[in-house]
C-alpha positions in Angstrom: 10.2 -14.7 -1.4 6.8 -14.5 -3.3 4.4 -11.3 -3.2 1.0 -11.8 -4.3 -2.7 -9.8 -3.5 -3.9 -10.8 -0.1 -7.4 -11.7 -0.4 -10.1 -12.2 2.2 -8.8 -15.4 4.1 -5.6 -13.9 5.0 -6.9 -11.5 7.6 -5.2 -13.5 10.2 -2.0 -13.1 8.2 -2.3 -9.4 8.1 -3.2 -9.1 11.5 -0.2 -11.1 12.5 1.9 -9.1 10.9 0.8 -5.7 11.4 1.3 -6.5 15.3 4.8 -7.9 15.0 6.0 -5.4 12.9 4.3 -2.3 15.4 5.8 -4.8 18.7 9.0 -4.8 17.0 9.5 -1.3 16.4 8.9 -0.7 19.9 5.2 0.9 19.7 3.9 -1.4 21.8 4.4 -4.3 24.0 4.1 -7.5 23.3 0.5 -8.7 24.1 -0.9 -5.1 24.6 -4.1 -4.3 22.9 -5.9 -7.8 23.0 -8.8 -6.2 21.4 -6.6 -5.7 18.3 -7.1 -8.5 15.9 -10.9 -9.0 16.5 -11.3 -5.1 15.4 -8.7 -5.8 12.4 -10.6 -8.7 11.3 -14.0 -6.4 11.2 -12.1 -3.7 9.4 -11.2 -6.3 6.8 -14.4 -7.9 6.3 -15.6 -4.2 5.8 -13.0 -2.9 3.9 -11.2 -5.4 1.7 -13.5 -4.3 -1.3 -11.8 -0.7 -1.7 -8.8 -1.6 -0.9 -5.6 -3.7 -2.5 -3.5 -5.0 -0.5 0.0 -7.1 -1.2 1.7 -9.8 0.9 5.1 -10.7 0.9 5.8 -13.9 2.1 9.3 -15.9 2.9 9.8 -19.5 3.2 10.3 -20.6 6.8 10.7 -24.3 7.2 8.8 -24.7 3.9 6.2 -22.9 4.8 5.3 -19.5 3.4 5.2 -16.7 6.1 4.4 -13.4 6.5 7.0 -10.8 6.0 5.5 -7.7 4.9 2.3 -5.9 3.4 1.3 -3.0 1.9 -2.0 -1.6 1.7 -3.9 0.4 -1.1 -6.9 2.1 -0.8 -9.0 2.8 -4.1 -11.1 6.1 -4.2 -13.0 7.2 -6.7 -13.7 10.6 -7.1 -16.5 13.1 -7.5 -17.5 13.8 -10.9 -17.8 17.3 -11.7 -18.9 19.1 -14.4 -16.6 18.8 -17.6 -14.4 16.8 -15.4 -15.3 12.9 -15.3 -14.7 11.0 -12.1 -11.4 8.9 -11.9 -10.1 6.8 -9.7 -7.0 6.4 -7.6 -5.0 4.9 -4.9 -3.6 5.9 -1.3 -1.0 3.8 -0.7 -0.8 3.3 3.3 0.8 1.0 5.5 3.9 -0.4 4.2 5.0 -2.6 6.6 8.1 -4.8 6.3 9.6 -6.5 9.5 13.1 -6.2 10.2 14.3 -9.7 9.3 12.6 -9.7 6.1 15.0 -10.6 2.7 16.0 -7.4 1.1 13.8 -5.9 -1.7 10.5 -6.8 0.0 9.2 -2.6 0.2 10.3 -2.2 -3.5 8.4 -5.2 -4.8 5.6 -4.4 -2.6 5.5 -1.2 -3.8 6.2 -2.3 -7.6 2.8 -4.6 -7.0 1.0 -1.6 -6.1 2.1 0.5 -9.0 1.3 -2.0 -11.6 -2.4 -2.7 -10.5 -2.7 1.1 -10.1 -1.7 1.1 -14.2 -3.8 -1.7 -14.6 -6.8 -0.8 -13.1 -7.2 2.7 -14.4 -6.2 4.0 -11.3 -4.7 7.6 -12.5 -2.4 8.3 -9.3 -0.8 7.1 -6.4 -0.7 9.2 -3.2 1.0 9.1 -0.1 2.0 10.4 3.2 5.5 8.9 3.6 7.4 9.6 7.6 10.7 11.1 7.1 12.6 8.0 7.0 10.6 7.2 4.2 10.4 9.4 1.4 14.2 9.5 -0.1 12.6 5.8 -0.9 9.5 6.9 -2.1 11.2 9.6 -4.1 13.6 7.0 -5.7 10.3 5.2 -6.7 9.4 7.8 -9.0 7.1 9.9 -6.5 6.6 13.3 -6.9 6.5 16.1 -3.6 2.5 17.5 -3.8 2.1 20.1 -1.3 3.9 20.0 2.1 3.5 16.3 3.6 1.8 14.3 0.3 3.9 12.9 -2.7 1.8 11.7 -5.7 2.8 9.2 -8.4 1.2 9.8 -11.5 0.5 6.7 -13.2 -1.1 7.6 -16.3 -4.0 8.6 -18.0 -6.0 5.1 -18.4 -8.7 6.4 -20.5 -6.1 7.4 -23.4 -3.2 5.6 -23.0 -1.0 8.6 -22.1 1.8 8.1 -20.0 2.5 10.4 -17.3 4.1 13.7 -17.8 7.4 14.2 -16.0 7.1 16.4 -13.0 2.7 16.3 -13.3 1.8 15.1 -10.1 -0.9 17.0 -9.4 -4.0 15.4 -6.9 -7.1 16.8 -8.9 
């Protein structure tokens, strides 16, 4: 299994996978919403440029397919007097289909985290469902108010790690 950053000829990839994953799970039947992947594909031509997103991929008859994503999107804040803009990341759409090898969320999610570290970006937040924040939480993220958790992933400008328990989403 490899994970790497999905960049803008993988659309069809994406879109592939997004559908089995949502067809799999039930949310919708197979062939429904034939509209689907032309709208993805303008969404990704519009939006790849603020957001990161990960592939994993699996061999399948020596071929590399798709077995899971996960999507970033950067913001950068408002700047506001004494406080200078930052940047950071809402991590959204985890997606891993059920046949997928073990560990694909974790190193999906372990991609993520590093960029976010090594592009400045200050935090991670997210909305997990209830199934899955024990994993988020085992991840390192923090609770933030009543449905968001928040990874803090340092303070880029000066080198400081996170403090323990910080969390906040300034």
């Amino acid at each position: 299994m490899r994970v790497r950053r999905a960049g803008a000829p993988d659309a069809d990839s994406v879109a592939v996978l997004r559908r089995a994953w949502t067809e799999q799970r039930g949310g919708l039947a197979a062939g429904a919403d034939p509209g689907f992947e032309h709208g993805f594909a303008t969404w990704w031509r519009a939006e790849l440029g603020h957001h990161a997103v990960w592939l994993a991929e699996a061999r399948n008859d020596g071929d590399w397919a798709p077995v899971g994503s996960l999507d970033v999107a950067e913001v950068a804040a408002m700047p506001a007097p004494g406080r200078p803009g930052e940047r950071w990341g809402y991590v959204g759409s985890l997606v891993a289909l059920p046949g997928a090898p073990r560990g694909v969320p974790r190193r999906l999610l372990t991609a993520a985290v590093v960029h976010a570290r090594d592009h400045g970006l200050v935090r991670l937040v997210l909305r997990p469902s209830a199934a899955g924040a024990a994993f988020y939480r085992a991840a390192g993220f923090a609770p933030a108010g009543d449905e968001m958790m928040v990874l803090a992933t340092g303070d880029a400008r000066a080198g400081v790690a996170p403090v323990a328990g910080s969390g906040g989403t300034g």
